[in-house]
MARLOTI-956226 format. One record per residue (C-alpha): z, x, y. Coordinates in Angstrom, 1 decimal. Example, Ala and Ser with C-alpha at 12.3 -4.5 7.8 and 13.67 -1.06 7.14 Angstrom:
2
+--------+--------+--------+
!      w !      u !      v !
+--------+--------+--------+
!    7.8 !   12.3 !   -4.5 !
!    7.1 !   13.7 !   -1.1 !
+--------+--------+--------+
END
This chain:
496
+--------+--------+--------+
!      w !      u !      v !
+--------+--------+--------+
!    0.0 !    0.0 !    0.0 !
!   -1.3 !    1.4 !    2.9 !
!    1.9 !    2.1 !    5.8 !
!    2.5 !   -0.2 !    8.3 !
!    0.8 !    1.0 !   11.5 !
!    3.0 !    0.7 !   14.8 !
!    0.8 !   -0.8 !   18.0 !
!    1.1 !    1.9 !   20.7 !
!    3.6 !    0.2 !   23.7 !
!    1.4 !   -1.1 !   26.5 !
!    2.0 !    1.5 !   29.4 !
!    4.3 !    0.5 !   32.0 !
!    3.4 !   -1.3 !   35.3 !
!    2.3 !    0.8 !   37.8 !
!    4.4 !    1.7 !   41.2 !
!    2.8 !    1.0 !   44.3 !
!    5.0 !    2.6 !   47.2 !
!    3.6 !    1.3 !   50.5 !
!    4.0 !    2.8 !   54.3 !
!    3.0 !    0.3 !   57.2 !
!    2.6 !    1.5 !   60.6 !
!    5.5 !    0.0 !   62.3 !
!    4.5 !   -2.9 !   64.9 !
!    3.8 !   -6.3 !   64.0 !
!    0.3 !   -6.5 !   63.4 !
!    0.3 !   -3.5 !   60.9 !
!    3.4 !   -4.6 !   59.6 !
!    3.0 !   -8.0 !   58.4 !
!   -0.3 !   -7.8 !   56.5 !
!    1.2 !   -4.8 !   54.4 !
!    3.9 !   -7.1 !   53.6 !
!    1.2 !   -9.8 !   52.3 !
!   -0.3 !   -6.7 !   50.6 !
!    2.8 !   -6.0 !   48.6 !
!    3.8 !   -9.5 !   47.5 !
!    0.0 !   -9.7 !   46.3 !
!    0.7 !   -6.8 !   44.0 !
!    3.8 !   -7.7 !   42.9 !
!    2.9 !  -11.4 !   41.6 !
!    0.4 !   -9.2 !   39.6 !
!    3.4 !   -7.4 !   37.9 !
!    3.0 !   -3.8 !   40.2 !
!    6.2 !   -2.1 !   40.9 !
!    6.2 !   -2.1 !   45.1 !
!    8.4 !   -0.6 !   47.4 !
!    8.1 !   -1.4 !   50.8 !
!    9.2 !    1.3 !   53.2 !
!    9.9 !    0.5 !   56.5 !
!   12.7 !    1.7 !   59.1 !
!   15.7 !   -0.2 !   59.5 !
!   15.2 !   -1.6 !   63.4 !
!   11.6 !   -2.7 !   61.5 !
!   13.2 !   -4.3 !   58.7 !
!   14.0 !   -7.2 !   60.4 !
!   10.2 !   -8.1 !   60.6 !
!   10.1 !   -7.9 !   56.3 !
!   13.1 !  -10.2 !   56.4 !
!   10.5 !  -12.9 !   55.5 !
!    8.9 !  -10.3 !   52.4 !
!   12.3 !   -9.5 !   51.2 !
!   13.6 !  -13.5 !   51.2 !
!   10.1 !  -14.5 !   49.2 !
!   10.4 !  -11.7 !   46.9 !
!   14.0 !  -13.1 !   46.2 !
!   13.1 !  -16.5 !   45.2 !
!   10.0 !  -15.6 !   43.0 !
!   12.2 !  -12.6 !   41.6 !
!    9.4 !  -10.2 !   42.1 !
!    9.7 !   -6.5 !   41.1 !
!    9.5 !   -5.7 !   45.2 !
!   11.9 !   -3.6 !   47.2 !
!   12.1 !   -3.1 !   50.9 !
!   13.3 !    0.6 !   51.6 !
!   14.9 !    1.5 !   54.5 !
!   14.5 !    5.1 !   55.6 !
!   16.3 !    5.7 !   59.0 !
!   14.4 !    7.9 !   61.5 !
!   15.7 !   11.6 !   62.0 !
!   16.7 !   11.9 !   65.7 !
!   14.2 !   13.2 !   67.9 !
!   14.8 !   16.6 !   69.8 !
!   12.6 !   15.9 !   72.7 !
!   15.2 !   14.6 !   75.4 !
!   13.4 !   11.5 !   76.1 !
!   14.7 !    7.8 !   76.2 !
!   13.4 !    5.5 !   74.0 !
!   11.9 !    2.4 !   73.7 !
!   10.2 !    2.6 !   77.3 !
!    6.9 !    0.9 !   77.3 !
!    4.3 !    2.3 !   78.8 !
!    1.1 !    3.8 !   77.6 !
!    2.9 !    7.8 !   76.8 !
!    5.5 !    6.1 !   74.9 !
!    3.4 !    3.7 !   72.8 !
!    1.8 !    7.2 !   71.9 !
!    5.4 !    8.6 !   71.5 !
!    5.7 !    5.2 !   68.7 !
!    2.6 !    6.7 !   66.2 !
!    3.9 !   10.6 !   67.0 !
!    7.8 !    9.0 !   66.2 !
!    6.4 !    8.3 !   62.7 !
!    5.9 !   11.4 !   62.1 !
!    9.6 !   12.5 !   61.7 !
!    9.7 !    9.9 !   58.6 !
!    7.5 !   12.3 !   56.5 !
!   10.8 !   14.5 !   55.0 !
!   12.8 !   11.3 !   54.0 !
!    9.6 !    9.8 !   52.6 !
!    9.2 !   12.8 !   50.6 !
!   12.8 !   13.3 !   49.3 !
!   12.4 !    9.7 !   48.2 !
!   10.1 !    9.7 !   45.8 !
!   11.0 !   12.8 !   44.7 !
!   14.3 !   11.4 !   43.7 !
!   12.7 !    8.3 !   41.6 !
!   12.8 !    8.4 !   37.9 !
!    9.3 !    8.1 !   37.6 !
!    6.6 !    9.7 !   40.1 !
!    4.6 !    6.4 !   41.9 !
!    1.2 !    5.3 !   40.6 !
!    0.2 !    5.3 !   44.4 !
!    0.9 !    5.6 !   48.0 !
!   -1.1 !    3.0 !   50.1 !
!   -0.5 !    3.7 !   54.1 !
!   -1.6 !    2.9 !   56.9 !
!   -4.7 !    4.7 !   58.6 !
!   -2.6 !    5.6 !   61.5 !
!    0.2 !    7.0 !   59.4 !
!   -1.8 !   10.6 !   59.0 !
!    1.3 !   12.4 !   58.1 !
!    1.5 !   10.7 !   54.9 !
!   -1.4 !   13.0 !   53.2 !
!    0.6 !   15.7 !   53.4 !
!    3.8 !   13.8 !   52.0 !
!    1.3 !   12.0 !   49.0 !
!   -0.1 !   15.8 !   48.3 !
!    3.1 !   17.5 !   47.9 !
!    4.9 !   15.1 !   45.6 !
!    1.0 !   14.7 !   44.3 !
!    0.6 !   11.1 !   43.9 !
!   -3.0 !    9.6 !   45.0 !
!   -3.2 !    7.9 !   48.1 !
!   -5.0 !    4.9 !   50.0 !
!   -5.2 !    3.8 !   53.2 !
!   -5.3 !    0.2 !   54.7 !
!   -7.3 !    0.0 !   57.3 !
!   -5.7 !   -3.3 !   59.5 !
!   -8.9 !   -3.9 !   61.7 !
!  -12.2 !   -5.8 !   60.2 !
!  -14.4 !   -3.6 !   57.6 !
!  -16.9 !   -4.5 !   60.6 !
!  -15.0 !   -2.2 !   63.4 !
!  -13.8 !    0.3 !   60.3 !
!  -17.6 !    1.2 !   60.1 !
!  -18.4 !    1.1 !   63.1 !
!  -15.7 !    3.3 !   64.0 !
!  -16.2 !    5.5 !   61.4 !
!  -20.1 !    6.3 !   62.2 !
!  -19.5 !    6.7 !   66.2 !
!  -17.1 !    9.6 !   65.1 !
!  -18.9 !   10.8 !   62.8 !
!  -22.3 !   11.5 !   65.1 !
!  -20.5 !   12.4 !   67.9 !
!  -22.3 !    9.1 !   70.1 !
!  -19.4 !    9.0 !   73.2 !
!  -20.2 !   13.2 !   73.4 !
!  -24.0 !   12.3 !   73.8 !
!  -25.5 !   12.0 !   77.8 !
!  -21.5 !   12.2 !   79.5 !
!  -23.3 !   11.9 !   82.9 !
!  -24.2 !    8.3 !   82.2 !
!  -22.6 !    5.3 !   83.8 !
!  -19.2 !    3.5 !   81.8 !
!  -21.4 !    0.6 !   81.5 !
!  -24.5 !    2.3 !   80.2 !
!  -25.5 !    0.8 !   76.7 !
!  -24.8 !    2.5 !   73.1 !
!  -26.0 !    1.6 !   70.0 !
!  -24.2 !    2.9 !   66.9 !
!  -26.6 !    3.6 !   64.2 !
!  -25.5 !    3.2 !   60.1 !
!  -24.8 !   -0.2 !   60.3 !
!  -26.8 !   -3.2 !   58.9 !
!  -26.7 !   -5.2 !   62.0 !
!  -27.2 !   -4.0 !   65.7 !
!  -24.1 !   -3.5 !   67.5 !
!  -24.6 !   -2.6 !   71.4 !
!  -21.4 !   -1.7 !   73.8 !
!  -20.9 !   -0.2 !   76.7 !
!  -18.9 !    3.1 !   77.2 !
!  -15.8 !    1.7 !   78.4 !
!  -15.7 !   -0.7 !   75.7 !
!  -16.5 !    1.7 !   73.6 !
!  -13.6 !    3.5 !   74.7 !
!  -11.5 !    1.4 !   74.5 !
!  -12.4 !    0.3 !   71.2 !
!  -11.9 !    3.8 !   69.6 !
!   -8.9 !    4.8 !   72.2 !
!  -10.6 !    7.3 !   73.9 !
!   -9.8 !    5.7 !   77.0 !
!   -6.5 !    7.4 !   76.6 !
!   -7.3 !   11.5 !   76.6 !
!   -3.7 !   12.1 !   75.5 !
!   -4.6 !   10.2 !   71.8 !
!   -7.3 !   12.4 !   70.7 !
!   -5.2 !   14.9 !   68.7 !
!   -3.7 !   12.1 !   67.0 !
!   -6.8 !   10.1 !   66.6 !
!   -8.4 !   13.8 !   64.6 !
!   -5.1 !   13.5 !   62.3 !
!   -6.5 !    9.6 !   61.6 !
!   -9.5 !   10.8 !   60.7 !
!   -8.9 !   13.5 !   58.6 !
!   -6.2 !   11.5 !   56.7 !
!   -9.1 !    8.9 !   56.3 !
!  -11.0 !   11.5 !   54.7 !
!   -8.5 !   13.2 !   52.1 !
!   -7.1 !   10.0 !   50.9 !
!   -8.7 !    8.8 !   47.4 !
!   -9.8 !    5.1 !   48.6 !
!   -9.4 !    2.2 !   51.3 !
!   -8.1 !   -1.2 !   50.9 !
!   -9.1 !   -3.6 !   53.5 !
!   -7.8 !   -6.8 !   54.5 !
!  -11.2 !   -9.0 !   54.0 !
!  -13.3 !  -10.4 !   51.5 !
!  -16.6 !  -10.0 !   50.2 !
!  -18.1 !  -13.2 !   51.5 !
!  -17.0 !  -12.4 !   54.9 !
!  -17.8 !   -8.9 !   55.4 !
!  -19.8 !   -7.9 !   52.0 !
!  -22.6 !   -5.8 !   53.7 !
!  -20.3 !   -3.7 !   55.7 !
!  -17.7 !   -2.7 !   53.1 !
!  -21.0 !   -1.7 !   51.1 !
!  -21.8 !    0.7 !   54.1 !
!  -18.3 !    1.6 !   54.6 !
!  -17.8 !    2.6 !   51.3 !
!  -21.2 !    4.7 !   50.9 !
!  -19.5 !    6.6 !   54.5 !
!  -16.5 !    7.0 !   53.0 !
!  -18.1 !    8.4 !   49.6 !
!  -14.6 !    6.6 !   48.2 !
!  -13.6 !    3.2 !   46.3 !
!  -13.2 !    0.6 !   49.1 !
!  -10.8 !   -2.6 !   47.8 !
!  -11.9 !   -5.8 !   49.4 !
!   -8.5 !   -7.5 !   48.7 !
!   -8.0 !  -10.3 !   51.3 !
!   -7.0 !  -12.5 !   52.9 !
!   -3.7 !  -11.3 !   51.8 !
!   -1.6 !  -14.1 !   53.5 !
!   -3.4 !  -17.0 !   51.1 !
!   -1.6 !  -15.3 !   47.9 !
!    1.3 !  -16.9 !   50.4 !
!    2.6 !  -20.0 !   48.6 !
!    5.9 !  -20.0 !   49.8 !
!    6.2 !  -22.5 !   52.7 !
!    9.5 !  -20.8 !   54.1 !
!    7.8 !  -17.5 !   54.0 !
!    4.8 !  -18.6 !   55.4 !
!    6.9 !  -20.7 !   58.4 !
!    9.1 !  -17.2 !   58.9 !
!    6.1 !  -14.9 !   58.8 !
!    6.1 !  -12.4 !   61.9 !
!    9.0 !  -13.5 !   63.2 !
!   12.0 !  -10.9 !   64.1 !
!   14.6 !  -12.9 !   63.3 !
!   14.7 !  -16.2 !   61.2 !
!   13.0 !  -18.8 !   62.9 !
!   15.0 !  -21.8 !   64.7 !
!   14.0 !  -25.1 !   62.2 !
!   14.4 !  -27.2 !   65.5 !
!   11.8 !  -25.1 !   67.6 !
!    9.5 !  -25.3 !   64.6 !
!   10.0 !  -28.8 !   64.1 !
!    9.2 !  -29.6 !   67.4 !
!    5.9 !  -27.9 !   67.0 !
!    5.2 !  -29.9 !   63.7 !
!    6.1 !  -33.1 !   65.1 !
!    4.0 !  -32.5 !   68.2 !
!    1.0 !  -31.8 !   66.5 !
!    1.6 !  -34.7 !   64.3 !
!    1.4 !  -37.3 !   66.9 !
!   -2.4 !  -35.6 !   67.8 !
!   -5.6 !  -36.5 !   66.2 !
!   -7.2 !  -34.4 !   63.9 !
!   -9.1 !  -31.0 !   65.4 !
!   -8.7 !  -32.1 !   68.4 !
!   -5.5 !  -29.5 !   69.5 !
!   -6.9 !  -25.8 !   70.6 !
!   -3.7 !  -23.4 !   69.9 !
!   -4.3 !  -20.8 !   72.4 !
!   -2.3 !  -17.2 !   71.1 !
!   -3.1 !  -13.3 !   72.4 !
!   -0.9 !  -11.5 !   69.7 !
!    2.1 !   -9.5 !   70.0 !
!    0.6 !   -6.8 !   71.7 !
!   -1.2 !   -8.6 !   74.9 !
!    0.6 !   -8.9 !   77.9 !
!   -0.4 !  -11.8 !   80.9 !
!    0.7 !  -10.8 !   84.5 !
!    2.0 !  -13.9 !   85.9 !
!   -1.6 !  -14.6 !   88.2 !
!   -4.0 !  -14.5 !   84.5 !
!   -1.0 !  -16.9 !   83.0 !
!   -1.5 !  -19.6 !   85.7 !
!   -5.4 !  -19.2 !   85.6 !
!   -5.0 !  -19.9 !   81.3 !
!   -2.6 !  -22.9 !   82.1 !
!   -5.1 !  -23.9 !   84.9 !
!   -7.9 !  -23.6 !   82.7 !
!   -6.7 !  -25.4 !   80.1 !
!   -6.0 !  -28.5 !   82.1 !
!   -9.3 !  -28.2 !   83.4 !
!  -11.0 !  -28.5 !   79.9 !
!   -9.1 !  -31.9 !   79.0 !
!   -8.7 !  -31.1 !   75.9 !
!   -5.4 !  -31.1 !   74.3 !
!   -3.6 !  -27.3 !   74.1 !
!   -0.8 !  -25.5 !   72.6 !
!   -0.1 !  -22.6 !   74.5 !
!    2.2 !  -19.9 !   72.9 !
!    3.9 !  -17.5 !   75.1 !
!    5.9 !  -14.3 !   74.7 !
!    9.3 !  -15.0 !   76.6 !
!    8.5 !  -11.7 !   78.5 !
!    5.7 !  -13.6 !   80.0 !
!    8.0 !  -16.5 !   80.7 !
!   11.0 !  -14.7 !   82.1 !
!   10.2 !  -14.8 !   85.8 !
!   11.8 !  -17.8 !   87.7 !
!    8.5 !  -18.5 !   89.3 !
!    7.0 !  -18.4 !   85.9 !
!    9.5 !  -20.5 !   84.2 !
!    8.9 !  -23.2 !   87.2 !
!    4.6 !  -23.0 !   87.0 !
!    4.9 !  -23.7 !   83.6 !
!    7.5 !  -26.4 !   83.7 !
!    4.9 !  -28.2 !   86.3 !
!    1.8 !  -27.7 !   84.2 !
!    3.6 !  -29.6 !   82.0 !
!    4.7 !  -32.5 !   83.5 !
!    1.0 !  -32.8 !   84.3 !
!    0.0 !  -32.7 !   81.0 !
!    2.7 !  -34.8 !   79.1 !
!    1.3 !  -35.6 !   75.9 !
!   -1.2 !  -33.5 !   76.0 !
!    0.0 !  -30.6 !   76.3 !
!    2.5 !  -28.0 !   74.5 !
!    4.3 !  -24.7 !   75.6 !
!    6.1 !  -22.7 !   72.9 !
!    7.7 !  -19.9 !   74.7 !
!    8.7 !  -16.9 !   71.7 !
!    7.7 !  -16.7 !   68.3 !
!    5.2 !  -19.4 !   67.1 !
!    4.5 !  -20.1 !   63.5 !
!    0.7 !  -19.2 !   63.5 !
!    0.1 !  -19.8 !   60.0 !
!    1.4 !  -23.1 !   59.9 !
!   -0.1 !  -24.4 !   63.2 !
!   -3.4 !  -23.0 !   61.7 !
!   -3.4 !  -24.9 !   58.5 !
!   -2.4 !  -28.2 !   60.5 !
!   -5.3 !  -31.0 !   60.6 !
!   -4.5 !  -31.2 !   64.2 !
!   -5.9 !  -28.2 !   65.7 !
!   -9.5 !  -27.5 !   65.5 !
!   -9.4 !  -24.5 !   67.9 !
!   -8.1 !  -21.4 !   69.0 !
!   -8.0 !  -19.3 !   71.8 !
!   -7.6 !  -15.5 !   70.5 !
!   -7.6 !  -12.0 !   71.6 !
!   -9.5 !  -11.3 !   68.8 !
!   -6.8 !   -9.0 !   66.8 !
!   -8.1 !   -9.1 !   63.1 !
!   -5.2 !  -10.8 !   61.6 !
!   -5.4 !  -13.6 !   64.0 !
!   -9.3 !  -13.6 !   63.7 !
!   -8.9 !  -13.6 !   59.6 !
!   -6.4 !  -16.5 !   59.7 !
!   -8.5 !  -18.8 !   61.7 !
!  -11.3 !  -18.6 !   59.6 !
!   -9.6 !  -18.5 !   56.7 !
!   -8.0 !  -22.0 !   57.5 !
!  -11.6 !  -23.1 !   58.7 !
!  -11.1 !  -23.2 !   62.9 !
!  -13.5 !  -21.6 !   64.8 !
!  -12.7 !  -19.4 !   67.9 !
!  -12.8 !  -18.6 !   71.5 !
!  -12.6 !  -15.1 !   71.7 !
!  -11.0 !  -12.9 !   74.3 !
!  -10.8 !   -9.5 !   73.4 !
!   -8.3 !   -7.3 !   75.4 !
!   -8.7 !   -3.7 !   73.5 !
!   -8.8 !   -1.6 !   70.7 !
!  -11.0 !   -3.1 !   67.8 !
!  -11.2 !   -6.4 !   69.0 !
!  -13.9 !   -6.0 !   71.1 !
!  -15.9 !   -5.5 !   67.7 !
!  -14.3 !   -8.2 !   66.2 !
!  -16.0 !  -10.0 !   68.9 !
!  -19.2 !   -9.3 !   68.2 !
!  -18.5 !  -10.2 !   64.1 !
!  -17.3 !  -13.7 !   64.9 !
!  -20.2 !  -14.2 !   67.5 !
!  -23.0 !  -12.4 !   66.5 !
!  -22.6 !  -12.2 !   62.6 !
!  -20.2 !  -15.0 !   61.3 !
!  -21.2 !  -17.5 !   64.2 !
!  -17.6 !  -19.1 !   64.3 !
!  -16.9 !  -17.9 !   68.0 !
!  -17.3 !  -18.6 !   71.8 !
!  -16.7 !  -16.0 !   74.1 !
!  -15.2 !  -16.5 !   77.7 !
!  -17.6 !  -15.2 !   79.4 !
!  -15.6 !  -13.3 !   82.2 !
!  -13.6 !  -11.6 !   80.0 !
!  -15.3 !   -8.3 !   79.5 !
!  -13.4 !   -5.6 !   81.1 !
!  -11.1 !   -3.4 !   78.5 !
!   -7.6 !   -3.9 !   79.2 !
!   -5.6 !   -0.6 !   79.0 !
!   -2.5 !   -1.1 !   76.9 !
!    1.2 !   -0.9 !   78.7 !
!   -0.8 !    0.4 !   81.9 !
!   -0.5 !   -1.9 !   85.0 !
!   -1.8 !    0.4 !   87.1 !
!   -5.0 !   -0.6 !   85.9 !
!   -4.7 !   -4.2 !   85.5 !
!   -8.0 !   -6.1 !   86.0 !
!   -8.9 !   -8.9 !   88.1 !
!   -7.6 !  -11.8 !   86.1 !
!  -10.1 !  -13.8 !   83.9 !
!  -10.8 !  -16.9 !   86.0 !
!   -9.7 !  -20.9 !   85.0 !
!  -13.7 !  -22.0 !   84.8 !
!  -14.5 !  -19.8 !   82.9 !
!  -11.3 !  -20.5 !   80.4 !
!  -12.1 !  -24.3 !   80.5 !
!  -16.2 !  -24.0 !   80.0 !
!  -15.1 !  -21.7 !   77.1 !
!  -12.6 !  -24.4 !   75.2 !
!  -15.2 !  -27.0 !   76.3 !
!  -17.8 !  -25.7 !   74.5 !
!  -15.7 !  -24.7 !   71.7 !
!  -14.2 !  -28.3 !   70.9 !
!  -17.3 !  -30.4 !   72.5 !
!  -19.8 !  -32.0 !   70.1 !
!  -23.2 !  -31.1 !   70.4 !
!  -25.5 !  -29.5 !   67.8 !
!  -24.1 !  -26.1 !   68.5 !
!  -20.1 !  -26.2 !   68.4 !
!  -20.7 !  -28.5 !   65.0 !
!  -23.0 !  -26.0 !   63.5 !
!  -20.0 !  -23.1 !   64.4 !
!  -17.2 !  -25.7 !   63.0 !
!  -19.9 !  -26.3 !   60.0 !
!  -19.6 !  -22.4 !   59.2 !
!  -16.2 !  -21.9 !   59.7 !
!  -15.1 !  -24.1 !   57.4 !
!  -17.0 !  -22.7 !   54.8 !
!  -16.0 !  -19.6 !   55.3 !
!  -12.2 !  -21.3 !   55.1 !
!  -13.2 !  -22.5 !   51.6 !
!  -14.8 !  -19.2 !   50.5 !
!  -11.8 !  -17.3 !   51.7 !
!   -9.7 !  -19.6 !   49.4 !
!  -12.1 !  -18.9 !   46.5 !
!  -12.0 !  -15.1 !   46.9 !
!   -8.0 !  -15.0 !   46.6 !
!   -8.1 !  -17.5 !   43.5 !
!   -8.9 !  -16.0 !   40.0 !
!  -12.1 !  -15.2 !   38.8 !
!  -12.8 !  -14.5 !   43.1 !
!  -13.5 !  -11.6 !   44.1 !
!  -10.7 !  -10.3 !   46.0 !
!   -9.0 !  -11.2 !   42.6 !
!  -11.4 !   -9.0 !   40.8 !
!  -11.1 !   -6.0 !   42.8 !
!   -7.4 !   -6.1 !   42.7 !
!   -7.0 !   -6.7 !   38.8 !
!   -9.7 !   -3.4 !   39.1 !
!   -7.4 !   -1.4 !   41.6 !
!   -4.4 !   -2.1 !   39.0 !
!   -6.2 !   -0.9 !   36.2 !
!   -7.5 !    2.4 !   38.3 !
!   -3.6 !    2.9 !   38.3 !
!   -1.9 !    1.8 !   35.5 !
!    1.3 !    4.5 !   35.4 !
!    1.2 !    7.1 !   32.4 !
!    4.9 !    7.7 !   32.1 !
!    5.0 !   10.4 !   33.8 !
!    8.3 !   12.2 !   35.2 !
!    7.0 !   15.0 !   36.8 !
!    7.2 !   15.7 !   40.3 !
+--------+--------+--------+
END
């Protein structure tokens, strides 16, 4: 009788250990991220700083009631030995923020070195360029997630890459280029370019090589998009990366956790009376007929562009809910405008000063509209939930994400005076504010109902529905992470 044969153990799970740049729009999709790969049975730690952690409180409550194998590590911050104050805000210090980071690298290091089991993978984010050297000495492969669209990472990518801001500097800032590599035309001016790419700020570039270079050690890209959306460009990106590129997202539909999803973003556990007051106002609305108007957590309105969005939104007619950070609502004469605006528009009208809950005012059947500043996650969860957009960029990639929604997914309307690049924490060089007419002509034509704004509400939703389908299984974001699990499926191994 022939012995009885023992089946080999199936290897363990792997170990995902992922960095997010800290601030709330790199933070909060890497959170997504790592629930996704937990649910699939991954190992994650989530490492994050402790003032940060307060922003994963959400992650770490969800991961709690679904018992997945996800940690949130806290690794304090050495103290700096450079003699300045933190936490000022202004455009050297929100430098000072990324460079900060950079001090995390030896506690990073000395844990995982004191985990049983080396990690299956470090996924970071772009702008964490310190963490190649951290991933190579304890040598465990590393990603990185790039937050913007796979439309701007391209594009990005191949304006570095051939040198096209370098090329005729005697030209005017609002002289056309045209980046070449890409399977659509894309045409910007200089200063958008700039501002796009951060180059407008001269003091970045050192850091924005280390970006570049950790971009181009690293083993692969995961990208918060899917195929349907953005197929062509991660196929470009990927041949200009010469790496695996994971099309994974949207990461916030694997979100079926109402509490997380209502607590998403939010520093500190949301007040259930503010948010339902929000609920309950929408509910007494008719269906897309509300346009939620939103610019991020990164945006800032001076007092004169906050009146000319209130103004313009009471212009349009069209019922609004306008979220506000309380920054922009602390002034008395503020705090008075707004209270006017509205009285005016009573029952029409709503002002949500703080934290809103974006995902949920989204997915409402009330609002058929939003006002955005064109931040990728913002951008991906209105499309995702089928509402089309009026964009307003302000800087940094969203300028390109622009041109995506507009020019390629046909699910935006752009207010047309807002075209000037807004430098980030620099008043000195505020613009002239983007004026009412053209805020209410934009939300006109967004919610009105000719051939065109049905046609963009037509293609929205189906990209809503094919968003849904490439998170479900057998979709293709689906695919590609069952595939990135597989690529690193741990081998046991204790070595360091």
């Amino acid at each position: 009788m022939a012995p009885t044969e023992t089946a080999a153990p199936p290897p363990p799970p792997p170990h995902f250990v992922l960095v997010p740049l800290i601030g709330q729009g790199h933070t909060i999709p890497m959170g997504d991220l790592a629930c996704l790969l937990a649910e699939r049975g991954a190992r994650v730690s989530l490492v994050t700083t402790p003032v940060n952690a307060a922003r994963l409180q959400g992650v770490a409550d969800r991961a709690r009631r679904a018992r997945l194998p996800l940690e949130i590590v806290e690794l304090p911050l050495p103290p700096a030995d450079d003699g300045l104050p933190p936490g000022s805000a202004n455009v050297d210090n929100f430098l000072r923020l990324f460079l900060d980071l950079y001090r995390l690298a030896g506690p990073l290091e000395a844990y995982v070195r004191a985990l049983p089991w080396r990690p299956s993978c470090i996924i970071s984010d772009s702008c964490n360029p310190w963490m190649a050297g951290v991933a190579r000495s304890v040598g465990v492969p590393r990603l990185f997630f790039n937050g913007p669209s796979c439309f701007y990472s391209l594009c990005s990518h191949n304006v570095a890459r051939h040198g096209l801001l370098h090329d005729g500097e005697g030209e005017g800032e609002r002289d056309a280029y045209v980046v070449t590599g890409v399977p659509v035309r894309v045409e910007m001016t200089k200063d958008t370019w700039s501002a796009a790419l951060l180059t407008c700020m001269p003091k970045w570039e050192a850091f924005l090589q280390d970006v570049r270079e950790g971009m181009r050690t690293a083993d692969g890209a995961v990208v918060n998009t899917f195929l349907d959306l953005e197929e062509q460009f991660v196929a470009c990106y990927r041949t200009a990366l010469g790496k695996p590129v994971w099309a994974l997202g949207p990461f916030f539909l694997g979100n079926r956790d109402e509490e997380a999803v209502a607590a998403r973003g939010g520093k500190d556990k949301p007040s259930a009376v503010a948010q339902s007051a929000v609920t309950a106002w929408l509910e007494t609305m008719d269906q897309s007929t509300v346009t939620y108007v939103c610019f991020g957590s990164f945006a800032r309105m001076l007092p004169k562009q906050l009146y000319e969005v209130g103004h313009g939104l009471e212009d349009s007619g069209k019922p609004f809910l306008l979220a506000l950070k309380e920054s922009e609502t602390a002034l008395p004469e503020a705090q008075e405008w707004l209270q006017a605006l509205e009285a005016r528009t009573a029952g029409k009208g709503l002002v949500v000063r703080g934290w809103a809950p974006q995902l949920a005012i989204l997915s409402h059947r009330a609002v058929g509209g939003f006002v955005t500043h064109c931040g990728w996650n913002s951008l991906l969860e209105s499309v995702a939930h089928g509402v089309p957009v009026v964009t307003w960029p302000h800087s940094g990639d969203q300028f390109l994400n622009e041109r995506l929604a507009i020019e390629v997914l046909g699910v935006g309307a752009p207010v047309r005076g807002a075209v000037v690049p807004v430098t980030p924490f620099d008043e000195s060089k505020a613009v002239a504010p983007v004026l009412r007419g053209h805020i209410a002509e934009a939300v006109s034509e967004l919610m009105g109902g000719g051939a065109v704004a049905r046609e963009r509400r037509r293609k929205c939703k189906e990209y809503g529905e094919r968003a849904h389908a490439a998170i479900a299984k057998g979709g293709s974001s689906h695919e590609n992470l069952t595939q990135l699990l597989q690529s690193f499926m741990r081998s046991g191994s204790k070595e360091q």
